[in-house]
C-alpha positions in Angstrom: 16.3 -25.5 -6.3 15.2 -21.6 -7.6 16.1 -18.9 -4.7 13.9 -15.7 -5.1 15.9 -12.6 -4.7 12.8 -9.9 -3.5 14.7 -7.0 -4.4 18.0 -6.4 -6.6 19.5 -3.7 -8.7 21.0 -5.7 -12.1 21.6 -2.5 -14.2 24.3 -1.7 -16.4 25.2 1.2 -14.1 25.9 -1.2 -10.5 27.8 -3.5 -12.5 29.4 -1.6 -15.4 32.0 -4.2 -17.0 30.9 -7.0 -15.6 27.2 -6.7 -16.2 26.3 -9.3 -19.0 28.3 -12.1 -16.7 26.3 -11.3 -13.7 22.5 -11.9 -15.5 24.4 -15.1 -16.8 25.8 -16.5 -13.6 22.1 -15.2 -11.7 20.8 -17.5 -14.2 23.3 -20.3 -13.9 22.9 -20.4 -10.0 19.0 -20.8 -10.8 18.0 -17.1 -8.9 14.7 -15.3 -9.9 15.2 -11.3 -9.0 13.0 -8.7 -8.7 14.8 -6.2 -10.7 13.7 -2.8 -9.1 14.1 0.2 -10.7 15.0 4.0 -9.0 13.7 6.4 -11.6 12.4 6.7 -15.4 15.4 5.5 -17.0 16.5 2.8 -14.7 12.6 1.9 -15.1 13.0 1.4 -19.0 16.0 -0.4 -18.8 14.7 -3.2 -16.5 11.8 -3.8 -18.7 14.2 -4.1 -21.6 16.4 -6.8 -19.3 13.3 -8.6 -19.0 12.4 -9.3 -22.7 16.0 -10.8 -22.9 16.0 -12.7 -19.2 13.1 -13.8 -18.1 14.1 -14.4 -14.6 14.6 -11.0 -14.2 11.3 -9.4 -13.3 10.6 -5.8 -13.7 10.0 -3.5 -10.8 9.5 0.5 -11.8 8.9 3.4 -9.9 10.9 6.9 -9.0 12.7 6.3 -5.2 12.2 9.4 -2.9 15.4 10.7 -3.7 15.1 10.6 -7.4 12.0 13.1 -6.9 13.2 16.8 -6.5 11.1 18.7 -9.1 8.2 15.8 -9.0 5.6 16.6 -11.3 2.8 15.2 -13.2 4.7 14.3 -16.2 6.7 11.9 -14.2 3.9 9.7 -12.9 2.4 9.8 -16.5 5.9 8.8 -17.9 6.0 5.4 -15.5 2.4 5.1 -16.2 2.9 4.4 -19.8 5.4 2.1 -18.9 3.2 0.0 -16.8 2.3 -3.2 -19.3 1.4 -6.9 -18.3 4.7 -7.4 -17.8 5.3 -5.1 -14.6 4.5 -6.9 -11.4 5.3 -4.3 -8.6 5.7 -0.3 -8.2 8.5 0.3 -6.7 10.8 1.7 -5.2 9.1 4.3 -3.9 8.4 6.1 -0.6 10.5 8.7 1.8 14.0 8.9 2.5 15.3 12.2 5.1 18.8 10.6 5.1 20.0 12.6 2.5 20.8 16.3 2.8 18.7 18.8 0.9 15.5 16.3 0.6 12.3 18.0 0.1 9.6 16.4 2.7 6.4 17.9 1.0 8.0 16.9 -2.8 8.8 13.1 -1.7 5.1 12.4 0.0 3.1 13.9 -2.9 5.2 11.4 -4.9 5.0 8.4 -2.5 0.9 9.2 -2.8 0.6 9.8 -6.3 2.4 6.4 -6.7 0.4 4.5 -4.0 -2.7 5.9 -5.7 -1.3 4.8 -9.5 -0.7 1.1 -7.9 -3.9 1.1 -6.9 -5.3 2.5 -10.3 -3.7 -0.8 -12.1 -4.0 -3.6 -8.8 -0.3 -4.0 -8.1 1.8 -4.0 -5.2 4.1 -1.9 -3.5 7.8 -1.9 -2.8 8.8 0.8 -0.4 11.9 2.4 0.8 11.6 4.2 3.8 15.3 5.4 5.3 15.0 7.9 8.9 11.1 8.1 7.9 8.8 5.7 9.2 6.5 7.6 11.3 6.0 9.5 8.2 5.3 6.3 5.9 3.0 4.5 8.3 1.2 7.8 8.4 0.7 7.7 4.4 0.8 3.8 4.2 -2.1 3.6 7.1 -4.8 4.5 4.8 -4.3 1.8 2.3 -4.7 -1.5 4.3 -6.3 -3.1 1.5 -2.7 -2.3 -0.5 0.0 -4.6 -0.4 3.0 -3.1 0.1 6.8 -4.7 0.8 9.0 -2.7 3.0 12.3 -3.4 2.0 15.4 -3.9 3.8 13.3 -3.5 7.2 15.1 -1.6 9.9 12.7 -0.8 12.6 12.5 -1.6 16.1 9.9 -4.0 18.1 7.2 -0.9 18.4 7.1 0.5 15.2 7.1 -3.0 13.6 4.1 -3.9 16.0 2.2 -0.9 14.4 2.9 -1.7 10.8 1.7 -5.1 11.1 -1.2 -4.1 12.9 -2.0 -1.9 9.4 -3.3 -5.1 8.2 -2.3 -8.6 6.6 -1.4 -7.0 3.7 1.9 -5.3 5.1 5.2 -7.7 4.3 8.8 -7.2 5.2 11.9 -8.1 3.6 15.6 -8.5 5.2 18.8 -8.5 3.4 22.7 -8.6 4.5 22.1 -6.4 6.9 20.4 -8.8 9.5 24.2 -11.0 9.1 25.6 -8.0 10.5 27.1 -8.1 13.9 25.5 -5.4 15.3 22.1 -5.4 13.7 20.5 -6.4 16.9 16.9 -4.9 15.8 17.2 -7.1 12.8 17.6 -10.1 14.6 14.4 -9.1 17.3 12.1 -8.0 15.0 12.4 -10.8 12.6 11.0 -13.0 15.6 7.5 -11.3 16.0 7.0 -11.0 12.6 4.0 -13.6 10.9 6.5 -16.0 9.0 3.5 -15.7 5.6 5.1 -11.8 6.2 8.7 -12.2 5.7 11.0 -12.3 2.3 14.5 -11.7 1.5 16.8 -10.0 -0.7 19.9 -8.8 -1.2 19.6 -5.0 -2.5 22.6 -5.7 -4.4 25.1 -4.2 -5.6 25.0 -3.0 -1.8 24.0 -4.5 1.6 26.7 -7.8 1.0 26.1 -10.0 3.5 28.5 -11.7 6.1 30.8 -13.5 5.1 31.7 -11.5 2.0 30.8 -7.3 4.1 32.8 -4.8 2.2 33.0 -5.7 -1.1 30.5 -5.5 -4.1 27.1 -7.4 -3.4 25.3 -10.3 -6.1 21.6 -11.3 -6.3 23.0 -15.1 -5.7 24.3 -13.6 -1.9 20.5 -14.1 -1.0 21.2 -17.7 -0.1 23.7 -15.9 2.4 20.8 -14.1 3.9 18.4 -17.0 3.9 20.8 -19.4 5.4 21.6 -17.0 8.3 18.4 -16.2 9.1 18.1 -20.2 8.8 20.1 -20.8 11.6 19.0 -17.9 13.9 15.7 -18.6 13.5 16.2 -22.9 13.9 14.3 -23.2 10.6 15.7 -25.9 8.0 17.3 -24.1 4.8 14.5 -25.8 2.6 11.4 -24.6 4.4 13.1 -21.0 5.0 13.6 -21.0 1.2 10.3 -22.8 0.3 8.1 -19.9 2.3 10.6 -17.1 0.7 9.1 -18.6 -2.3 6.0 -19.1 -1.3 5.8 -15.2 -0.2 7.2 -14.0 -3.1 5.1 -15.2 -5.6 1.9 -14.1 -3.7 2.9 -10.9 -3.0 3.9 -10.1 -6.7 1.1 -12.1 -8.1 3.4 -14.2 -9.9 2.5 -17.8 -11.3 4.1 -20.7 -10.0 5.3 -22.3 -12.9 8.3 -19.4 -12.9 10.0 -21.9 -9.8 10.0 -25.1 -12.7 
């Protein structure tokens, strides 16, 4: 049975010495992963991982914080990179966790992104961290965009407002919804449209229950899915089939990737 991991970070750089065994036990343990990028390098590198492993599917963008000193010369460098082969932008959006983050700098990115995407017909993964007023704002005027908000954190009302953007707005949960305390997890999750909802592990982080507090692996996704298995009273298979299912909609990918 293939497990779809929605969003992961296999670089060399989260896994240093034991990088090569991870992309061979990912492959062993029959997991697809949406290898997201964070800037213009880590964008190259996963296109390069992907004409080695082909169940490691290439995500590029420049995250929020990677964009003090945005200019045009970084959207043109990820638009030469944008081939056949790449089936998402991402991660991109707005993150004010950080100190010293420049408001005006990260939303001209997030836009000129968006606008790229739509330039080329692909979808969007976004990271939005102590922001989403801000990024529905922005997001709002795109409902015929799809875009993925990753490792989904906000409460009943704001989720009730993204989804009424339109059908085109998907969520994804990760280690955190295992959590004992991640009690807006666990009610959001409940009114969201199951043909909405993925999962992922943003590994190296985020490491689910049982194994909270030490390094994380695309593989932990099963973790995730079998939690949310149980809380929701949904059978493992059918959890995992719609994860699936999702998946390969949202990123446009054929089906014959799951043989």
């Amino acid at each position: 049975m293939k497990i779809i991991d929605t969003h992961s970070h296999i670089l060399s750089s989260s896994y240093n010495d034991e990088f090569k065994q991870i992309i061979q036990e990912n492959k062993i343990k029959n997991i697809i992963s949406f290898n997201i990028s964070f800037d213009i390098n880590s964008s190259k590198e996963v296109i390069e991982i992907f004409k080695k492993h082909k169940n490691l599917i290439p995500v590029i963008g420049i995250h929020p914080c990677s964009t003090m000193g945005w200019n045009k010369n970084m959207l043109n460098q990820i638009e030469k990179l944008i081939t056949s082969d790449i089936v998402a932008l991402g991660e991109i959006g707005l993150d004010y966790h950080h100190d010293g983050y420049n408001k005006k700098e990260q939303k001209i990115a997030f836009i000129k992104q968006i606008e790229l995407a739509k330039k080329y017909n692909l979808p969007i993964v976004i990271h939005t961290r102590d922001s989403l007023e801000d990024c529905y704002e922005i997001i709002k005027n795109y409902p015929n965009q799809k875009f993925l908000l990753h490792s989904w954190s906000g409460d009943v009302f704001i989720t009730k407002k993204y989804i009424n953007i339109s059908k085109n707005i998907y969520f994804s949960f990760n280690g955190i919804i295992t959590f004992k305390n991640a009690d807006i997890q666990k009610r959001v999750i409940k009114i969201i449209p199951l043909n909405r909802i993925m999962f992922e592990t943003d590994c190296p982080y985020l490491t689910p229950v049982p194994f909270r507090g030490q390094k994380n692996y695309p593989w932990n996704v099963k973790n995730v899915i079998e939690f949310v298995s149980d809380y929701l009273k949904i059978s493992f298979e059918k959890l995992n089939e719609n994860n699936n299912k999702v998946a390969l909609d949202f990123f446009n990918v054929k089906k014959e990737l799951l043989k």
